[in-house]
N, C-alpha and C positions, 0 to 999 in steps of 0.2 A: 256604839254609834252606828247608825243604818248607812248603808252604801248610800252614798251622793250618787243623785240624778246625772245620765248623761246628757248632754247638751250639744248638740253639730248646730254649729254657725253657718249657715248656706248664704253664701254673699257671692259678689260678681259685678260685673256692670249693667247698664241698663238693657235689657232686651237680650240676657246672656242664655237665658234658657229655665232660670233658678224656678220658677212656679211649678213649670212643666214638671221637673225634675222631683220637684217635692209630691206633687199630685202622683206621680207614678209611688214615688216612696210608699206616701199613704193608704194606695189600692194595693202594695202587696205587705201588710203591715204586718200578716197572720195573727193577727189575735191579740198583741202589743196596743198596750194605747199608748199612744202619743201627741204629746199636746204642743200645739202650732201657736210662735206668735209671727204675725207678718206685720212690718214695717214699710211703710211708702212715703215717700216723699210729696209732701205736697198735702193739698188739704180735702182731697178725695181717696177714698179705699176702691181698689179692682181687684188685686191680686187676693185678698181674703175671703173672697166673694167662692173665685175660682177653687179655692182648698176646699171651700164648703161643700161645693157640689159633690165632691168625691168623699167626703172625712163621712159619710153619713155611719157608714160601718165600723168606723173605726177611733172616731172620735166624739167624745160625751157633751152635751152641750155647753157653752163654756170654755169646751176644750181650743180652740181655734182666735185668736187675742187678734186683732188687728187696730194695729198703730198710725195714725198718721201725724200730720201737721211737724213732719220734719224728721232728716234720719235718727234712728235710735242711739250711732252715738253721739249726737249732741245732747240726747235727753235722757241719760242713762238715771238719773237720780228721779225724772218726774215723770218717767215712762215706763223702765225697763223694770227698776228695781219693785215697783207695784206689782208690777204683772208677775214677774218669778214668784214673786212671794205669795199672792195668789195660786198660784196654779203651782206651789207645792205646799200648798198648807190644805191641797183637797183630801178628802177622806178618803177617798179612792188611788192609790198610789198609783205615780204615775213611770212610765219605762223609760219613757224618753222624751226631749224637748228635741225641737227642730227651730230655729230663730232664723228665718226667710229676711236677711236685711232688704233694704232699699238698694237700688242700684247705683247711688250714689255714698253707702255707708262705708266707712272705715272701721275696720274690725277691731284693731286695737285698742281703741279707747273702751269699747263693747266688752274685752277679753279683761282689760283692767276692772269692769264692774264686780268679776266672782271672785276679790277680794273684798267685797264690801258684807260686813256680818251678816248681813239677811240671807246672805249666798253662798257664802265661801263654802259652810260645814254642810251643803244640803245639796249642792249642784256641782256640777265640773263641766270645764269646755273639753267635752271629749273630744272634739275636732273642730279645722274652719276647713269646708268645703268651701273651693271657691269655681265657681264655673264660667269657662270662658269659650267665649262664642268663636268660634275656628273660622266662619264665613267673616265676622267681621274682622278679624287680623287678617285674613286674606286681601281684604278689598283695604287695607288699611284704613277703618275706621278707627280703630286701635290701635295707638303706635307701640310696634316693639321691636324696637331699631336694638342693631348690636354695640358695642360700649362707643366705638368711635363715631358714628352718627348719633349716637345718644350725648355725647358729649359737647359737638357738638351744635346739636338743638340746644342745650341748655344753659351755651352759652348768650344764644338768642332770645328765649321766651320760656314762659312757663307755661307748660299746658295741661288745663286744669283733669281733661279726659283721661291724661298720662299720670298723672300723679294720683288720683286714688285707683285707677287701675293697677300699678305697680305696690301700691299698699295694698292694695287686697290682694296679691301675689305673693306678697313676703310674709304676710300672714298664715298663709296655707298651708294646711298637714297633708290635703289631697286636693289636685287640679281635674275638675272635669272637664274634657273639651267637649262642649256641647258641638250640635247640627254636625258632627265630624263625617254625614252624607254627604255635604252640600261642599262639600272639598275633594279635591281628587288623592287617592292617594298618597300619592309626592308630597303634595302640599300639608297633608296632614303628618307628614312624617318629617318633614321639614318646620312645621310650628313645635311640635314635641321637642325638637332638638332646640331649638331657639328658646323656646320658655324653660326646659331643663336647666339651661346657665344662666337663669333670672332666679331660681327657685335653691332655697336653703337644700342640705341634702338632704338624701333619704324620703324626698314629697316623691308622692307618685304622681303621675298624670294619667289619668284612665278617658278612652275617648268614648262616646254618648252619643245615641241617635233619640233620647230625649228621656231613657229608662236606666236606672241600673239597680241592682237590688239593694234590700237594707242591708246587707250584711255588709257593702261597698263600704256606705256613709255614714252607719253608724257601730260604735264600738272600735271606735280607733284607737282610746286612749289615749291621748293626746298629753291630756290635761296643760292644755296650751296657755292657760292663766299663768304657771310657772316657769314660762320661759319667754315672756316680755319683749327682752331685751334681743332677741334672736329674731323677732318681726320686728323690728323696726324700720318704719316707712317714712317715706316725707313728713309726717303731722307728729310724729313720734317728738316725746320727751317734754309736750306740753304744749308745740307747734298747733296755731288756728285751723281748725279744721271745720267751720263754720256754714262750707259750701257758698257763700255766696258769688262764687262761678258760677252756677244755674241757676235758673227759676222753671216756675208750672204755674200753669193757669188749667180751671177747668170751665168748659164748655159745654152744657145742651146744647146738640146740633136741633134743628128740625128732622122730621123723617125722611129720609132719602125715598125717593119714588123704587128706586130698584138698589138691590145689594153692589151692583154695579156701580151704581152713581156715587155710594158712600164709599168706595173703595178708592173709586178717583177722587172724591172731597178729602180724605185722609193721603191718598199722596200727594196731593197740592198742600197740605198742611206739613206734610213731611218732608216736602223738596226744601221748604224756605231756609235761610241762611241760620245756622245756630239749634233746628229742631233737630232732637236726636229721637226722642218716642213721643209712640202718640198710642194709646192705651185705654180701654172700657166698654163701654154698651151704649150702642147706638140703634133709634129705630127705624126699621121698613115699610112703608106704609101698606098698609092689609096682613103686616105679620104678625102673629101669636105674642112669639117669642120676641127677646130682642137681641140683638148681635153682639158677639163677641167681637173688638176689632184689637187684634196685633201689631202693633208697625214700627220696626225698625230698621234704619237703611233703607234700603229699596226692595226689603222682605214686608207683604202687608196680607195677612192673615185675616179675612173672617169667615166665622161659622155662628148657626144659629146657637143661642143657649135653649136650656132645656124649656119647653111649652111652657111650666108650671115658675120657671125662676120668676122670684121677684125686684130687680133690679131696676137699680137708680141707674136713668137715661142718662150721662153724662161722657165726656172723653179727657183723659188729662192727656196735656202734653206737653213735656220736658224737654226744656234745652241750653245752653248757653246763656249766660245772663243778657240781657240786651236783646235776646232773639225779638220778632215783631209780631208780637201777642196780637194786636188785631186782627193782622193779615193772618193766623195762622184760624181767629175765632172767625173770620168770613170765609177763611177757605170751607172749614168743616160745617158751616152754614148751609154752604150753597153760593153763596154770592161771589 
């Protein structure tokens, strides 16, 4: 029998860093091909757009699956299981898979698919990277309280940001802590310690200014499909994990007169109560190209995409269920 495929699960929360993280992977790939599938939540693609730009050297066309209309694992049977079996039944053998979840997926249920036959004898979860953003545990947009404040919170409420956050922590064979610039020191040396007594043992946590190399993230060995019962998170054992905490809406804005002015209509869209991202390609009026926009927190990122990209003008943005979807499609309007 041929060595089973490695597989790294790269999950995280929303706006943790995971794109970044994969795009660099794929620009230092050496000569490995490795095939991408990216999953987003919601019923518009951005993040597969961005792998593209960079896979040109490194991956075959095909190579790069992007998923949407909901995380992959609620659609493990009418999403995931097509696509593996696809993209190892190419002719051309493949080195490695890399599966970029949503930033709201739960890896567990994901990690139970590579016992399903199509998978089992062919693939393995050689690892779940999970990547977490160091600026937003600083500013507590992520809670990661110590056991007696955690305690409790939860004798108060349930909070939906906390709960697949910590499942996708107990799932991890390695923690990257993404932006670990935008932290000082201390702080970053005080999250290590704090997420160390949340995390099974023997997980490393390695910190990230947005690069690390392949040899980090892949070839862990893991084989995380066989020990289940060792990630067990809140949704664990058959528990709903259905997300209906959040929702997404996507948006054509009009063209912003100046980069400027869409920078401010995304953080009006991103101040409102419940918005957590706001994410895609917006345009400039008199520009080529069309904009890259980033926004999480009160971090709001644009840059031009390439002259030549062909991309769908749209913005999604993610947040809390009940957030107020109009106010957030006239904020990125204009209006």
């Amino acid at each position: 029998m041929s060595a089973r495929v490695p597989v790294t699960v790269l999950t995280g929360f929303l706006g943790a860093g995971k794109t970044t993280l994969l795009r660099a992977l794929l620009n230092q790939s050496s000569g490995r091909r490795i095939a991408v599938i990216v999953n987003e939540f919601g019923d518009a693609g951005f993040d597969g757009a961005l792998v593209e730009d960079c896979g040109d050297a490194v991956c075959a066309p095909g190579d790069i699956v992007e998923l949407t209309n909901g995380c992959i694992c609620c659609t493990v049977a009418d999403d995931f299981i097509p696509t593996m079996e696809k993209l190892l039944n190419r002719e051309r053998p493949l080195d490695a898979i890399v599966i970029e979840t949503s930033g709201l997926a739960l890896p567990q249920p994901l990690l139970k698919a590579f016992a399903w036959p199509a998978v089992k004898t062919r693939a393995t979860a050689d690892g779940v990277v999970t990547v977490v953003d160091a600026l937003a545990l600083v500013e507590g947009r992520i809670p990661l309280d110590d056991d007696a404040v955690k305690a409790l919170r939860d004798v108060t409420h349930d909070d939906p940001i906390e709960e697949v956050f910590e499942d996708q922590l107990a799932c991890a064979d390695l923690v990257v802590l993404s932006k670990a610039d935008l932290v000082t020191p201390e702080q970053l040396a005080a999250l290590e310690t704090r997420l160390a007594a949340r995390l099974r043992p023997n997980v490393r946590i390695v910190p990230s200014h947005g690069a690390l190399a392949p040899s980090v993230l892949i070839g862990l060995g893991s084989a995380a499909e066989d020990d289940l019962a060792a990630r067990a998170g809140h949704h664990a054992d058959g528990e709903e994990h259905d997300h209906d905490d959040f929702d997404s809406i996507v948006v054509t804005p009009q063209p912003a007169d100046t980069i400027d002015t869409m920078r401010s209509r995304v953080g009006d869209a991103l101040g409102l109560d419940g918005v957590l991202r706001v994410k895609g390609h917006a345009r400039i009026a008199g520009k080529p190209a069309p904009v890259v926009v980033q926004a999480v927190g009160a971090r709001i990122d644009l840059a031009f995409a390439r002259p030549d990209a062909q991309r769908a003008d749209h913005l999604v943005v993610i947040g809390l269920k009940g957030f107020d979807a109009d106010a957030a499609r006239r904020a990125l309007a204009g209006g």
